[in-house]
N, C-alpha and C positions, 0 to 999 in steps of 0.2 A: 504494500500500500504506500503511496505517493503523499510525504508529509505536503501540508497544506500552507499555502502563502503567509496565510495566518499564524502558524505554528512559528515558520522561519524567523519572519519579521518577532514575534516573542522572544526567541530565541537570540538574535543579531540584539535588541536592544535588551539583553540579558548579558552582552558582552563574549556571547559563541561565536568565535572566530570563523568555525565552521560554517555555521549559520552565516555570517556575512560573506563568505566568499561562497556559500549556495546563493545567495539571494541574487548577490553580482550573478553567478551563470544563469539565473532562471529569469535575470533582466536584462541582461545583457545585451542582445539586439535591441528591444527598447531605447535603452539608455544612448546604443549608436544613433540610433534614429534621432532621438532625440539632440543629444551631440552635434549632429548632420546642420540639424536647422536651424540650433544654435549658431552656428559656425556660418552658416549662409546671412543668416541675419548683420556680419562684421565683417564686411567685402576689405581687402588685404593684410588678413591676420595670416599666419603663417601653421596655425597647427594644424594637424590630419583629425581625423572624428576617431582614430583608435587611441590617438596619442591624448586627445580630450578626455575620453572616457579613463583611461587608465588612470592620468591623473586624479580624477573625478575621485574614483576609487581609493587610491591610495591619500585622498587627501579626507577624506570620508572614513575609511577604515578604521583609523586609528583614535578617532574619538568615542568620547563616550557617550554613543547615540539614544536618544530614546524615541523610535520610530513607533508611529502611532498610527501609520496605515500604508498600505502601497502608495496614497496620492501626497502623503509625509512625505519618504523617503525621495520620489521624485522632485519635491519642493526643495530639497536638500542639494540634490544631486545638481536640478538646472541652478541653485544656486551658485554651488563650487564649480559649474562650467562658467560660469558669465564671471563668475570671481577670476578665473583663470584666465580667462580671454584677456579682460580689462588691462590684469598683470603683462602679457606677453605684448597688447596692440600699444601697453604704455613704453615697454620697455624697446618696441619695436620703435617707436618714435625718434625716443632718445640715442638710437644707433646703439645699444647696446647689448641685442638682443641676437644671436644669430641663429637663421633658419636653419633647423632638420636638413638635412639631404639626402637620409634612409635611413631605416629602421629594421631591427630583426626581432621580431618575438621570438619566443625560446618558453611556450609554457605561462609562467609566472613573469618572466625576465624579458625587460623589454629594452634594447642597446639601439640610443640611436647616435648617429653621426652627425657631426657638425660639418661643415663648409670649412678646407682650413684657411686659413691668411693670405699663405703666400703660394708663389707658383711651382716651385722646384718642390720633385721627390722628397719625403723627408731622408737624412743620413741615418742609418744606425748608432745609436749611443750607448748602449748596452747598459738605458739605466739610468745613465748620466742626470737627464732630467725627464719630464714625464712628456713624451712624444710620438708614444704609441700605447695600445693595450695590447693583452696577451692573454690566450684562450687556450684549456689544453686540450687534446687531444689523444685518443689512443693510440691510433696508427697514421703517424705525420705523411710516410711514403704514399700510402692511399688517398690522406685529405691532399698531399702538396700532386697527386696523378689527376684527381677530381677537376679541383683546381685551373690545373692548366689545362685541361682538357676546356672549363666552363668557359675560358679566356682569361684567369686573373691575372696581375701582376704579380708576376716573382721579384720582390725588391731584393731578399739575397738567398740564392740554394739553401738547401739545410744546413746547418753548421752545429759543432758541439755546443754544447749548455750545458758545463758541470758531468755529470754523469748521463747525460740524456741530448736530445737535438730538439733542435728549433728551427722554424725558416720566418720569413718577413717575406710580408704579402702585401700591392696594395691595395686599403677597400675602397667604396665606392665614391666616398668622397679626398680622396687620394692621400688617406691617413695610414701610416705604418699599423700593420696589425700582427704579433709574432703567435705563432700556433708552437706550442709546447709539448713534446712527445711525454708523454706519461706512460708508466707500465702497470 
């Protein structure tokens, strides 16, 4: 039997994590839709209706809600959208705001890229300062064969790391990314 909207929303504003991240999946497209039209409503704001929603969420999650109906919870939600908007179209003003240029969900985990600076490849610094991130990986020779098969950039072959290998890729916004062989 298929607990009830009712039940959930009790449960979410009883502080059940569970319950809140069922409620997000059982509103989920809603909440996009709703995102959507938000977003249509503020002609050159830069964010995507996934990237609204998530933060939606995660800006919602963490308090201590006490939802007192499904037409509550959406009061909430278009709230933290237009609160969010406001935030990005103000800081988008002031130039200091830089646009998304791709995203990868992973689940839970949402990585997006920024647009970088300047126009040259980044160099490898092995660390030095923070100029790329780094994902690991189990089997590097399969992710770095994928890869170039898809077209990626090989910024540099595999090379040692310590007792294991690494290569430098680059992504799509032409940011160093290093994949880390794990065993």
């Amino acid at each position: 039997m298929q607990e009830s909207l009712a039940s959930i929303l009790a449960r979410a504003s009883d502080g059940d994590g569970d319950a809140r991240n069922r409620l997000f999946e059982l509103l989920y497209a809603d909440l996009r839709r709703r995102a959507h039209s938000e977003l249509a409503q503020h002609a050159g704001n830069t964010l995507s209706t996934t990237a609204l929603v998530h933060e939606t969420y995660l800006k919602l999650v963490d308090k201590d809600l006490r939802l007192e109906s499904r037409a509550h919870f959406y009061r909430l939600a278009a709230r933290a959208m237009r609160s969010r908007i406001a935030d990005v179209m103000a800081l988008e003003i002031e130039g200091q705001f830089r646009t998304p240029r791709a995203a990868v969900e992973f689940s839970d985990v949402l990585l997006t890229w920024y647009a970088r600076q300047g126009k040259e490849p980044l160099v490898g610094t092995r660390g030095h300062v923070y100029d790329h991130i780094g994902l690991s990986v189990t089997n590097l020779d399969a992710w770095v064969a994928k890869l170039k098969g898809e077209g990626v950039t090989i910024l540099q072959e595999p090379y040692r790391l310590g007792d294991t290998r690494a290569v430098m890729i680059e992504g799509p916004s032409r940011e160093a990314i290093e994949l880390v062989e794990v065993k």
